[in-house]
Jmol script that loads the backbone (N, CA, C; Angstrom):
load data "model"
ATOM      1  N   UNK A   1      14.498 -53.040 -67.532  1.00  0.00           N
ATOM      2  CA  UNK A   1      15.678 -53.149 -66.721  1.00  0.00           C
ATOM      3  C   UNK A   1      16.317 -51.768 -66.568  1.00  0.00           C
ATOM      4  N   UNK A   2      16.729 -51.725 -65.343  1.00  0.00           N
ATOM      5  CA  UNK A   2      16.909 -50.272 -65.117  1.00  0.00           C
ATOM      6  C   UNK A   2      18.872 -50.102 -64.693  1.00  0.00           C
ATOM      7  N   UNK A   3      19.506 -49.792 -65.222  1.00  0.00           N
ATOM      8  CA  UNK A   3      20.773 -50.030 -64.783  1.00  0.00           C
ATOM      9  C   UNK A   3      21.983 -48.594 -64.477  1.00  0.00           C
ATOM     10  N   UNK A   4      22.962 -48.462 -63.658  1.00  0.00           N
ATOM     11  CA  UNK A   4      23.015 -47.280 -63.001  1.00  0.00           C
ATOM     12  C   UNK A   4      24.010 -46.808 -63.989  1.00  0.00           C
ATOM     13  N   UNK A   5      24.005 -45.352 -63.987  1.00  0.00           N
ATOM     14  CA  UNK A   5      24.907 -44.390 -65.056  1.00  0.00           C
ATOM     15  C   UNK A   5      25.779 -44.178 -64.150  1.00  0.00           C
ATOM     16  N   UNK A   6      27.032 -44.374 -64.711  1.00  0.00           N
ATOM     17  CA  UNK A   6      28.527 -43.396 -64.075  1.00  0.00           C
ATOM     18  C   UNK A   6      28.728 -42.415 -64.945  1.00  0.00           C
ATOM     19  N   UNK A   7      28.249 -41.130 -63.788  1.00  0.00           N
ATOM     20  CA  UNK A   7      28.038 -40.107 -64.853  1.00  0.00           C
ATOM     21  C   UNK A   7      29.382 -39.291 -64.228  1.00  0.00           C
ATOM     22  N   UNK A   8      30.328 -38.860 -65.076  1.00  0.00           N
ATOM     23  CA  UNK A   8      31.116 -38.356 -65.187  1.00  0.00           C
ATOM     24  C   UNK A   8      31.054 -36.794 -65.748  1.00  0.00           C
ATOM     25  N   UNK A   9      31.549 -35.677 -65.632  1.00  0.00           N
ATOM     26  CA  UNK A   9      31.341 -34.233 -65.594  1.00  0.00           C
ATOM     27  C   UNK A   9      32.819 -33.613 -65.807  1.00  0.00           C
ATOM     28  N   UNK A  10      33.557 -33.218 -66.706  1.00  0.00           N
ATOM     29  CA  UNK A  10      34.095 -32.283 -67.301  1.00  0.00           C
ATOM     30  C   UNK A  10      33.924 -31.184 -67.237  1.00  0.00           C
ATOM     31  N   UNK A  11      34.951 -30.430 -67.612  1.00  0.00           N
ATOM     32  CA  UNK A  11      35.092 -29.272 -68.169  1.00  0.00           C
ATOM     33  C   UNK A  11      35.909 -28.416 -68.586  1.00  0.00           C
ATOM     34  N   UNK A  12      35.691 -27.243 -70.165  1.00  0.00           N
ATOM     35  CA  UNK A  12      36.385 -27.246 -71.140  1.00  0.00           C
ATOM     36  C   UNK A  12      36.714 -25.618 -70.798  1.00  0.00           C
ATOM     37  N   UNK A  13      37.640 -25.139 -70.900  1.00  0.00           N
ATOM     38  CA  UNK A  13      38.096 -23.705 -70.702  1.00  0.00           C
ATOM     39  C   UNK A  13      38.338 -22.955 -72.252  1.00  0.00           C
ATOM     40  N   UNK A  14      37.594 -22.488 -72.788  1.00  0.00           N
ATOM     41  CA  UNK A  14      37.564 -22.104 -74.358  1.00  0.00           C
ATOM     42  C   UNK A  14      39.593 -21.101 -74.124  1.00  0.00           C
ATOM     43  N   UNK A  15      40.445 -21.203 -74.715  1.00  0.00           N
ATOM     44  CA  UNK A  15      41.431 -20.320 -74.915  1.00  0.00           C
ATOM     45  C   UNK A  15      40.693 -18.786 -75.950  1.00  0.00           C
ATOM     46  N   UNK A  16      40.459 -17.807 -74.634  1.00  0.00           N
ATOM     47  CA  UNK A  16      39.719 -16.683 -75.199  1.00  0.00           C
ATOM     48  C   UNK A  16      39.780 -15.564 -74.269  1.00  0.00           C
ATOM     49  N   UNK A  17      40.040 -14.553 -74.658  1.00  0.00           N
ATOM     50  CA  UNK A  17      40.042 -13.575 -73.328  1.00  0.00           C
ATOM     51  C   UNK A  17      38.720 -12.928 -73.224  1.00  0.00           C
ATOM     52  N   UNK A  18      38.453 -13.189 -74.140  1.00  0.00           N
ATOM     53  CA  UNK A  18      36.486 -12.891 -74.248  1.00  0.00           C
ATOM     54  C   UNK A  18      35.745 -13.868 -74.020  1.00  0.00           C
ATOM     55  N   UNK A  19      36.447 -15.015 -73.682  1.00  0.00           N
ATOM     56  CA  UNK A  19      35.347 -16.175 -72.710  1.00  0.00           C
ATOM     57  C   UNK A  19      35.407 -16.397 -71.506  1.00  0.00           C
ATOM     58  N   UNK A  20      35.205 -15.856 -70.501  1.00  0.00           N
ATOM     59  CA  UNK A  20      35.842 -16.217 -69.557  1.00  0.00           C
ATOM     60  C   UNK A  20      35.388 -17.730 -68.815  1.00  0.00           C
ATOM     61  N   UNK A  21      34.487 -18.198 -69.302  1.00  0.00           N
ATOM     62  CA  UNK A  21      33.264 -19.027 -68.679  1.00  0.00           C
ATOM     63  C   UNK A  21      33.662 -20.786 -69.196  1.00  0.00           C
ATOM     64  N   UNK A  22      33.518 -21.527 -68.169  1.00  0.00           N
ATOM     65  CA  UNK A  22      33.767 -22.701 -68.669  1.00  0.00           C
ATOM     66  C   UNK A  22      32.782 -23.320 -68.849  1.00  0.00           C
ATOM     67  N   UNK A  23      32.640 -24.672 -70.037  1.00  0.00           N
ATOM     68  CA  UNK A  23      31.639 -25.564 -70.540  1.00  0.00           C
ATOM     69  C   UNK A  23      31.646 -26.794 -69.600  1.00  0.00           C
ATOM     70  N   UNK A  24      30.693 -26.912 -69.472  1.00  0.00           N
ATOM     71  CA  UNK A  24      30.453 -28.750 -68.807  1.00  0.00           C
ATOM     72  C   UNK A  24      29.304 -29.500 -69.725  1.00  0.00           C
ATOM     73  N   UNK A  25      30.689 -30.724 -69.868  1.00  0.00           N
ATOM     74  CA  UNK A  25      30.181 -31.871 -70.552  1.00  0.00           C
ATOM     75  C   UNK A  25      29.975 -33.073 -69.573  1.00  0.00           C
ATOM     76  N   UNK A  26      29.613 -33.926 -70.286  1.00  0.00           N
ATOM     77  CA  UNK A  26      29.389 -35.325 -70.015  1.00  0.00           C
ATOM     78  C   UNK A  26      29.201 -36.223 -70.849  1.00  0.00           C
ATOM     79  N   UNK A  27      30.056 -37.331 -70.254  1.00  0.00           N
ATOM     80  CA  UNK A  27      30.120 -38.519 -71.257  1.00  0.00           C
ATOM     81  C   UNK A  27      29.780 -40.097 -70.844  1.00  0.00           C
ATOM     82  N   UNK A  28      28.686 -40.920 -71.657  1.00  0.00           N
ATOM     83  CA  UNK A  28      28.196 -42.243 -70.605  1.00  0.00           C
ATOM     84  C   UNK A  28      28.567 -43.064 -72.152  1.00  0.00           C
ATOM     85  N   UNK A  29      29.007 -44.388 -71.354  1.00  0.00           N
ATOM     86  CA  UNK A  29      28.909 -45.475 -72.656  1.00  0.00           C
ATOM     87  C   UNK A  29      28.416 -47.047 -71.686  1.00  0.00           C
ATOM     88  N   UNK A  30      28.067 -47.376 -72.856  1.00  0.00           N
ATOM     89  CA  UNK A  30      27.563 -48.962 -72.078  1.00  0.00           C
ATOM     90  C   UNK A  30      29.189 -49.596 -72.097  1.00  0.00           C
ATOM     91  N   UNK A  31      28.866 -50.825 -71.232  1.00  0.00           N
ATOM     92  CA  UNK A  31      29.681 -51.782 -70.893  1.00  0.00           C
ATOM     93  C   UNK A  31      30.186 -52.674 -72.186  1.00  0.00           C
ATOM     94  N   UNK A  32      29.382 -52.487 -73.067  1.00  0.00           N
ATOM     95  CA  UNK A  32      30.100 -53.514 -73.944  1.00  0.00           C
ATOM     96  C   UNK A  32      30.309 -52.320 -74.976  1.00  0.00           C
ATOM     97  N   UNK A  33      30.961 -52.691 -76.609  1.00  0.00           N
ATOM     98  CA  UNK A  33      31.182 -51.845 -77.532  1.00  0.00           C
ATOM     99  C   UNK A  33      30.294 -50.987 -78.294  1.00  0.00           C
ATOM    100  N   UNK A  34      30.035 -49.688 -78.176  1.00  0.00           N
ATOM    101  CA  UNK A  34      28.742 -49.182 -78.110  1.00  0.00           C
ATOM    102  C   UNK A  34      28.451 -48.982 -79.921  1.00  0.00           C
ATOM    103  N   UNK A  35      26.766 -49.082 -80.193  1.00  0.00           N
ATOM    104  CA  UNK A  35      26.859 -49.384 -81.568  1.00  0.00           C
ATOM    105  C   UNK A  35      27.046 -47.672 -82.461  1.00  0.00           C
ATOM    106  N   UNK A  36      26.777 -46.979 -81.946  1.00  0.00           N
ATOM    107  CA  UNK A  36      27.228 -45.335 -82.226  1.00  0.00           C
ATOM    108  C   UNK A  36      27.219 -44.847 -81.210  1.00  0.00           C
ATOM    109  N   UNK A  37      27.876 -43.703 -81.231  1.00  0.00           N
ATOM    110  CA  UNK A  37      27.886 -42.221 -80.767  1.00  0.00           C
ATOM    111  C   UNK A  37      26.943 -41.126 -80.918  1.00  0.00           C
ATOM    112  N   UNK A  38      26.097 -40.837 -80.090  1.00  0.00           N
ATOM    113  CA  UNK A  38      25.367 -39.617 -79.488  1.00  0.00           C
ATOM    114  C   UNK A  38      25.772 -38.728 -79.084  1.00  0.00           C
ATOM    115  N   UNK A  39      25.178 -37.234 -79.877  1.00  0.00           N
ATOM    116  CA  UNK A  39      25.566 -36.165 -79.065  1.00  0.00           C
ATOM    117  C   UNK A  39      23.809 -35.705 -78.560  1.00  0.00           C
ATOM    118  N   UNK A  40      24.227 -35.457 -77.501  1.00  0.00           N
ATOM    119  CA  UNK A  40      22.820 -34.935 -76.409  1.00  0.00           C
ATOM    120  C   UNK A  40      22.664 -33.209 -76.583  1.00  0.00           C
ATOM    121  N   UNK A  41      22.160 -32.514 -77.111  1.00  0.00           N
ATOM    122  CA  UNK A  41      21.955 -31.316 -77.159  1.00  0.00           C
ATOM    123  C   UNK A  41      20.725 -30.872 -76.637  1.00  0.00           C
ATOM    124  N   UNK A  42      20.836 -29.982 -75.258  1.00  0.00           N
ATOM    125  CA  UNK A  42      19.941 -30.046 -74.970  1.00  0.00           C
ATOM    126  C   UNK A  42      19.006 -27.992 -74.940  1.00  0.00           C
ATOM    127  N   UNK A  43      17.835 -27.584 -74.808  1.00  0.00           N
ATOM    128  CA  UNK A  43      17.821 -26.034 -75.364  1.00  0.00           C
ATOM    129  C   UNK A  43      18.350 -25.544 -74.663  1.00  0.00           C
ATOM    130  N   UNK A  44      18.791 -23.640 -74.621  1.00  0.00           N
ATOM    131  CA  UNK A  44      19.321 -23.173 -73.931  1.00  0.00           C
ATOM    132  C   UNK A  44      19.453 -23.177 -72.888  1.00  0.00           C
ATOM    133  N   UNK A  45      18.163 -23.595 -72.299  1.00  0.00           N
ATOM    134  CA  UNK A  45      17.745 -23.126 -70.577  1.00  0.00           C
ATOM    135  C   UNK A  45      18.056 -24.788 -70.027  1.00  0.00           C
ATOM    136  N   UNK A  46      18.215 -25.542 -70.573  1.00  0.00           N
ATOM    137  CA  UNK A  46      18.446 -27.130 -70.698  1.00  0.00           C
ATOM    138  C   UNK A  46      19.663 -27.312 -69.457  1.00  0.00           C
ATOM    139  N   UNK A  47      19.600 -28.452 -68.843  1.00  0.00           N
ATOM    140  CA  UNK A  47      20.885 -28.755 -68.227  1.00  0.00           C
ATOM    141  C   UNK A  47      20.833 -30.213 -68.018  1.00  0.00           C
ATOM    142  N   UNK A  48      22.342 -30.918 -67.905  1.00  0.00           N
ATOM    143  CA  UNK A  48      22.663 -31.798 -68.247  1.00  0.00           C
ATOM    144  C   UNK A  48      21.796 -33.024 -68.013  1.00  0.00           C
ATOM    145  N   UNK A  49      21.348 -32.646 -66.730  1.00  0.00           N
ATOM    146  CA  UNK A  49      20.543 -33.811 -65.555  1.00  0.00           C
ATOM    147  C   UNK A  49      19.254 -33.518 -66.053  1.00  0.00           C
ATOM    148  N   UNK A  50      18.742 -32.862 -66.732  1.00  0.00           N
ATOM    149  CA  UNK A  50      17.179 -32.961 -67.100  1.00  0.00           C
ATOM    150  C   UNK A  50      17.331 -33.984 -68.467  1.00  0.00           C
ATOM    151  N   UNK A  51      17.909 -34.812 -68.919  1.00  0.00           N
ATOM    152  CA  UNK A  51      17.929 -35.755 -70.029  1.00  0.00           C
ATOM    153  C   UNK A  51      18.815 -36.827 -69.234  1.00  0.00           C
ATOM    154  N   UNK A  52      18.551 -37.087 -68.600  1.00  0.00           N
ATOM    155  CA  UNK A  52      19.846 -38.916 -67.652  1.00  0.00           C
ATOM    156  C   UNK A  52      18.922 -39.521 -67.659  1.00  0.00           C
ATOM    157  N   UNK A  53      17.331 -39.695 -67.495  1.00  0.00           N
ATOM    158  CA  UNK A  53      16.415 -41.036 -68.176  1.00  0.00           C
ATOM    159  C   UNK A  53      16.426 -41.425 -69.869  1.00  0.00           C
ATOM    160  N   UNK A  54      16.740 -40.668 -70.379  1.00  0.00           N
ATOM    161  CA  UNK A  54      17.031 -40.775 -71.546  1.00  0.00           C
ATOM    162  C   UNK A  54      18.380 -41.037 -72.313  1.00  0.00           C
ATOM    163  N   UNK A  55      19.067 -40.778 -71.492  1.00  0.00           N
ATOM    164  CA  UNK A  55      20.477 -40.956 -71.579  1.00  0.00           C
ATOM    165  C   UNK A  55      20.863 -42.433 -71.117  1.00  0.00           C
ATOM    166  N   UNK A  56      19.950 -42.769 -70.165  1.00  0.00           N
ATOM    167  CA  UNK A  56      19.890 -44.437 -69.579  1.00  0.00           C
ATOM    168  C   UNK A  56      18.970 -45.267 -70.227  1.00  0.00           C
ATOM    169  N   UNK A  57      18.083 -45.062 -71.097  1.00  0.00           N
ATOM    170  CA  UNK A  57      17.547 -46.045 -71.916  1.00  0.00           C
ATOM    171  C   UNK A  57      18.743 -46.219 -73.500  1.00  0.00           C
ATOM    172  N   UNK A  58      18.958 -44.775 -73.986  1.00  0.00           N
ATOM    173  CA  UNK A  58      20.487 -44.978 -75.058  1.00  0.00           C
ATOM    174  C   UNK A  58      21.260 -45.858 -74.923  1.00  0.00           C
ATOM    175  N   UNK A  59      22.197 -45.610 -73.656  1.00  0.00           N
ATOM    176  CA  UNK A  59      22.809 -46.616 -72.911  1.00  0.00           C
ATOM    177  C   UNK A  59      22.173 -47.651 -72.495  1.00  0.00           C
ATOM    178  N   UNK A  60      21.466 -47.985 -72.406  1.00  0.00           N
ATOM    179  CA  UNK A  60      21.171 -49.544 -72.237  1.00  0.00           C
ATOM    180  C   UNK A  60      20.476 -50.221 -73.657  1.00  0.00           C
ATOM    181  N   UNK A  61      20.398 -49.290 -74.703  1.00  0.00           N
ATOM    182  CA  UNK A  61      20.515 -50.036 -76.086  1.00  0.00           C
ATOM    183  C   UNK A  61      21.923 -49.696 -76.955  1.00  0.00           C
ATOM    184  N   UNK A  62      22.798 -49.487 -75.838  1.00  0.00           N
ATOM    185  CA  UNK A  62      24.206 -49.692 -76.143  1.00  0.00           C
ATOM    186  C   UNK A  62      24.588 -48.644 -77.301  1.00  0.00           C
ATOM    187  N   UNK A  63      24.110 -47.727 -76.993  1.00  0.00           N
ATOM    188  CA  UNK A  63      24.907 -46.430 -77.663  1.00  0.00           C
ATOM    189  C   UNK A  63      25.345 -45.774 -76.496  1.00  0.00           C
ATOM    190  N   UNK A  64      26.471 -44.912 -77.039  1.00  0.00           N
ATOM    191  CA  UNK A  64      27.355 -43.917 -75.933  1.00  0.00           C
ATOM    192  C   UNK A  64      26.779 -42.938 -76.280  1.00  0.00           C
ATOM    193  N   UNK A  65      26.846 -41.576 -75.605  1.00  0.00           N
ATOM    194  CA  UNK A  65      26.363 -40.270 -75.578  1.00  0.00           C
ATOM    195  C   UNK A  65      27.378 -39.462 -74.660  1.00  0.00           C
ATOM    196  N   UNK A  66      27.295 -38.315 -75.673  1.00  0.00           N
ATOM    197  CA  UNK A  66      27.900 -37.099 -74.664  1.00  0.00           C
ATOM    198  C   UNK A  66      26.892 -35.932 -74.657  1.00  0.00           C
ATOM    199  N   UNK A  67      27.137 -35.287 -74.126  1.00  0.00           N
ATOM    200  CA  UNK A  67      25.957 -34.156 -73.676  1.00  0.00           C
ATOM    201  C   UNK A  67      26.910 -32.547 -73.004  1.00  0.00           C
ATOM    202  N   UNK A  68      26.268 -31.721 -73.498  1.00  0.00           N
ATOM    203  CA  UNK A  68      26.972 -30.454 -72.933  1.00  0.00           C
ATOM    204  C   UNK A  68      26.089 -29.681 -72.422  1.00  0.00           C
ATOM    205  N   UNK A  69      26.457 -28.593 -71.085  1.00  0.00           N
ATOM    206  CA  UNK A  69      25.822 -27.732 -71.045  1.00  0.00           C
ATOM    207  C   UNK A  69      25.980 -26.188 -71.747  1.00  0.00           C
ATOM    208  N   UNK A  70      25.085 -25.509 -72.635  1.00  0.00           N
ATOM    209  CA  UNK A  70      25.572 -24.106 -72.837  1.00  0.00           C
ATOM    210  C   UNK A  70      25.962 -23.100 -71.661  1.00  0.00           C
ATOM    211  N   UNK A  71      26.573 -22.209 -72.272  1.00  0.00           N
ATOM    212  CA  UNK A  71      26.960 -20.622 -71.568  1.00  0.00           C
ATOM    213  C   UNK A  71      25.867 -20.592 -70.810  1.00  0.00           C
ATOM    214  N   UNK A  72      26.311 -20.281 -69.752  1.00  0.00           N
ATOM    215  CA  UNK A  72      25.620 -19.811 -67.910  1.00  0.00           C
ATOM    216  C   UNK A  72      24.381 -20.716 -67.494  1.00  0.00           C
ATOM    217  N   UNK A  73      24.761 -22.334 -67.907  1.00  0.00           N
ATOM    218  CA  UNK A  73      23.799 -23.537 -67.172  1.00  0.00           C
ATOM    219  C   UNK A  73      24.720 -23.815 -65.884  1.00  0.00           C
TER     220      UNK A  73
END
end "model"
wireframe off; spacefill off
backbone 0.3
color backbone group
């Protein structure tokens, strides 16, 4: 069963005058009360949308997940 992600996209402004660069996250949970929390880490060169089939089988065994992208994804 294949069921659709509301994928939602953030983002975090570090307080830094040496950061200038903002983070983007994302956060998915199933419909009912999810049985843990996932964090999605994905490698450097990684970005958010190369893990959402995987992020949709989690979610549909009812865990939530968040996921970030690193510096300059």
């Amino acid at each position: 069963m294949v069921i659709q992600l509301n994928t939602e996209y953030h983002y975090f402004q570090p307080h830094s005058q040496n950061e200038p660069s903002r983070l983007r996250y994302a956060y998915w949970s199933p419909k009912t009360p999810p049985k843990a929390t996932l964090l999605l880490t994905g490698g450097r060169t990684e970005f958010i949308e190369k893990h959402l089939e995987s992020v949709q089988e989690l979610v549909q065994r009812r865990f939530a997940v968040w996921s970030m992208a690193w510096r300059g994804q």
